[in-house]
C-alpha positions, -999 to 999 in steps of 0.1 A, spaced: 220 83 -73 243 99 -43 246 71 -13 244 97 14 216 119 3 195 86 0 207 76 33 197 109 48 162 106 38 155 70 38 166 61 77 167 20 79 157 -2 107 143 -35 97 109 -57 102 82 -70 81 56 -91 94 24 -122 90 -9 -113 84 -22 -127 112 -57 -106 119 -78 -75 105 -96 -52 115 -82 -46 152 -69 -10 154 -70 -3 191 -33 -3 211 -50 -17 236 -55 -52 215 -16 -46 204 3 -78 184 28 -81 209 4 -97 232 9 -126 203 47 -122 204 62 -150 221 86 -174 224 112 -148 209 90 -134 178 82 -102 169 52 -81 167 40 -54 141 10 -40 128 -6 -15 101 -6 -16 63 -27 -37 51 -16 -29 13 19 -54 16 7 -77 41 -3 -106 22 36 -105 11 44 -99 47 22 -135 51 43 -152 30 78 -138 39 67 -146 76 59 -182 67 93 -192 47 113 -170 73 98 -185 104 105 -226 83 137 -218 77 146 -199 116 118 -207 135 116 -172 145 79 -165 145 64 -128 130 29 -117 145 15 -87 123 -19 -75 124 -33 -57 92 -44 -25 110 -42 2 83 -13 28 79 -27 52 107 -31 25 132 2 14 124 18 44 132 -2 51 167 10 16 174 46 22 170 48 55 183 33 38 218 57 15 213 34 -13 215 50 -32 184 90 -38 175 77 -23 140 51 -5 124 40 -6 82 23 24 60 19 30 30 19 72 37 58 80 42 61 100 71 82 133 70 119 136 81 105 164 109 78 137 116 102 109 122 127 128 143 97 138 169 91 103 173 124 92 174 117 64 144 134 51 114 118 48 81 127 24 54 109 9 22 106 -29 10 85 -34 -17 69 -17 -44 33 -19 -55 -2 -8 -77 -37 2 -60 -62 -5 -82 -98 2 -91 -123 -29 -87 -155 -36 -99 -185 -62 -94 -202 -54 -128 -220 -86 -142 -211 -92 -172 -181 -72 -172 -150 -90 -173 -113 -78 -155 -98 -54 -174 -132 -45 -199 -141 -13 -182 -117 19 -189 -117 50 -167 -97 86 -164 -84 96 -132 -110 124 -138 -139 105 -144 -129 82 -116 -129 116 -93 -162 122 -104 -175 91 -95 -158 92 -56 -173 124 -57 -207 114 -61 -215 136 -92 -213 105 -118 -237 75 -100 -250 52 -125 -229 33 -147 -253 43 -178 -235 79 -175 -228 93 -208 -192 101 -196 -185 63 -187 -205 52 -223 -180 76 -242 -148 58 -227 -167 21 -230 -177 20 -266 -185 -22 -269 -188 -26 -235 -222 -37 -224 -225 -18 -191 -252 -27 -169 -278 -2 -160 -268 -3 -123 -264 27 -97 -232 28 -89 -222 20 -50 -190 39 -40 -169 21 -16 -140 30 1 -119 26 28 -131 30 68 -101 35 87 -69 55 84 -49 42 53 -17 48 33 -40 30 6 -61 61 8 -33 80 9 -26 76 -22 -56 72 -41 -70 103 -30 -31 117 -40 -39 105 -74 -76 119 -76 -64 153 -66 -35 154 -93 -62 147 -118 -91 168 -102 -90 202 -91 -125 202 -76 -113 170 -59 -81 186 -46 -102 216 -35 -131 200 -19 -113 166 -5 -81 168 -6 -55 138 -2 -48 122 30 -49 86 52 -85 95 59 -106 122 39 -141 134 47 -156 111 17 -185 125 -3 -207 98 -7 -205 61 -6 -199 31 20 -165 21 44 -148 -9 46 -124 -22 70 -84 -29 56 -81 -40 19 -97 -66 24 -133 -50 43 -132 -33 6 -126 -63 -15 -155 -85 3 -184 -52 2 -177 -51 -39 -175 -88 -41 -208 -87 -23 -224 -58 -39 -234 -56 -76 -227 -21 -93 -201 -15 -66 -167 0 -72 -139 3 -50 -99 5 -46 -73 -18 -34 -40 -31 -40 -38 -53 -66 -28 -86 -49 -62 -83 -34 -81 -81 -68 -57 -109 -74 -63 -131 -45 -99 -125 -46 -108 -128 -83 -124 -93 -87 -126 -74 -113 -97 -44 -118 -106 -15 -147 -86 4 -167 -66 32 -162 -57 60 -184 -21 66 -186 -9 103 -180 -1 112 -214 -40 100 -222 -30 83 -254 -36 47 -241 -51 25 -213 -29 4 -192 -40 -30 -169 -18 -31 -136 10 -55 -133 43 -59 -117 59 -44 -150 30 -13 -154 43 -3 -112 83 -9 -121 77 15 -147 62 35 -123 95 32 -104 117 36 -131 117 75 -127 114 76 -89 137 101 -69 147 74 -42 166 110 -25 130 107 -10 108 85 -1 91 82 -35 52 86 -41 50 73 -71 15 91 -84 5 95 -124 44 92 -131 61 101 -167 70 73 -190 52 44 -211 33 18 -191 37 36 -157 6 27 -138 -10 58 -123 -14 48 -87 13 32 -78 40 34 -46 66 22 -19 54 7 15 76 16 46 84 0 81 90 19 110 107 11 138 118 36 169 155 43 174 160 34 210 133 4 215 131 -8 245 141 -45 238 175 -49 220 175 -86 212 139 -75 196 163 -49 177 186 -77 167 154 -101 152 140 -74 131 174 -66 115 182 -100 107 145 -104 98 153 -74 69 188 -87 58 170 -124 52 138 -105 33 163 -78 16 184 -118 3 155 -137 3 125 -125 -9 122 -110 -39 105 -142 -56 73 -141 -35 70 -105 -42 71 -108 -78 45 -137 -76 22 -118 -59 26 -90 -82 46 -67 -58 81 -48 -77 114 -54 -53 133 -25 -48 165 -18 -69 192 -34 -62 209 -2 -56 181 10 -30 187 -22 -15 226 -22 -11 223 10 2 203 7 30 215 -28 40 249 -8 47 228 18 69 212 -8 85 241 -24 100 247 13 116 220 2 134 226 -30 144 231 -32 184 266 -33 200 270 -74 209 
């Protein structure tokens, strides 16, 4: 790995952030409103933010500097920062080098994770049910819609299935979550690439919304034959049922955990900001990837400038155990030493 190719691509400011509120994606209703008393304000991905909750709390016990982050999704993270309503925005969806030099921001990543597939099947325990990434396609497609489909039967041999219809749910608002779900369904379905596509928001085929990570969670908690997709500390937190994945080679099935998305990461160009989709290697969970923070060059408060870069040297020393007991991967060490030495580039003149 070449230090100044990785700095070239992966620009560093600092910030994470608290979940402190969903489901609020107008500017108008911007965090920084809830800034005060010297804290800082942020707002989008919804995928690392209950990390973001906990490196909030043990940051603001042990500085008393307080971090107010709404859980927005990665689109209205990004509209927030370029207004310049926030000192920092989150996604999940890296945005382009030409992308970040319009809008005059840095990019940089902090943790690693899985999105998952989750079910409310009774009688079907975590981890029972087994799908392809082209069956799972099918299914967000709306051409597969009961779970008595031969197709899911051939994959589920033992598995007592209930003869439900199957209730697609997905996500409402703009997400990197999306992002790379969709990513993953078009690498393993051309009709999927063809007819969908991959993107933050996609015009869905069938099935219901739900607002952040955790508007999905609660509609398959709620709703029997349901499936849906979110990152894994959600299944986690929330007790719900994860499937299955086939692993690219198709010669086993894998279960998500923080070892199935470092393998993910193990082969990652970090030249780039990696998307770490259906990646070589044994145990690599399919649908896996980096979340970013972006922050503007020239913001308009420096001593806001000076927080969030402390903020990102204490989470960069600091933080790596409540990631890995939520089930998020830290970056590499490498990745890490690296842009800490950008990042003081960037640190304003005292």
């Amino acid at each position: 790995m070449r230090a100044k190719s990785i700095l070239l691509t992966l620009a560093v400011f600092a910030g994470a952030a608290a979940l402190a509120a969903c489901g609020k994606s107008d500017v108008a209703k911007s965090p920084a409103a809830m800034a005060s008393g010297g804290g800082l304000s942020g707002a989008g991905a919804t995928f690392p933010a209950p990390l973001y909750a906990k490196w909030a709390e043990e940051h603001r016990a042990e500085t008393g500097v307080a971090i107010n982050y709404q859980a927005i999704g990665s689109g209205g993270g990004i509209k927030q920062i370029k207004a310049k309503t926030v000192d920092f925005g989150a996604t999940d969806k890296p945005l382009s080098q030409a992308d970040l030099d319009a809008a005059g921001l840095f990019q940089f990543p902090t943790v690693i994770g899985g999105i998952v597939p989750i079910v409310n099947l009774p009688g079907v325990a975590a981890g029972q049910l087994k799908l392809s990434g082209a069956l799972l396609a099918d299914i967000y497609a709306g051409t597969v819609t009961k779970w008595s489909d031969p197709k899911i039967a051939a994959l589920n041999a033992g598995v007592n299935i209930p003869n439900l219809p199957i209730t697609v749910v997905h996500r409402a608002d703009g997400s990197g979550t999306t992002f790379l779900f969709t990513t993953y369904l078009s690498a393993k379905s051309p009709a999927w690439k063809d007819k969908v596509g991959a993107s933050d928001a996609v015009s869905w085929p069938t099935g219901q919304g739900g607002k952040g990570n955790d508007g999905v969670s609660a509609f398959v908690r709620q709703t029997p034959g349901s499936i849906g997709y979110v990152e894994y500390a959600f299944a986690k937190q929330n007790n719900l049922a994860h499937a299955q994945l086939q692993s690219k080679d198709g010669s086993t099935f894998l279960n998500p955990s923080a070892e199935s998305f470092a393998a993910a990461a193990a082969g990652a160009d970090w030249n780039a900001a990696p998307i770490l989709i259906d990646q070589d290697g044994a145990g690599a969970w399919p649908i896996a990837g980096a979340t970013f923070i972006l922050v503007q060059k020239q913001p308009t408060d420096a001593a806001k400038k000076a927080q969030v870069l402390k903020f990102f040297e204490w989470a960069y020393a600091k933080g790596d155990a409540a990631a890995s007991n939520l089930a998020y991967v830290p970056l590499p060490a490498e990745v890490k030493t690296l842009v800490l030495e950008q990042l003081k580039t960037q640190a304003p003149a005292a």
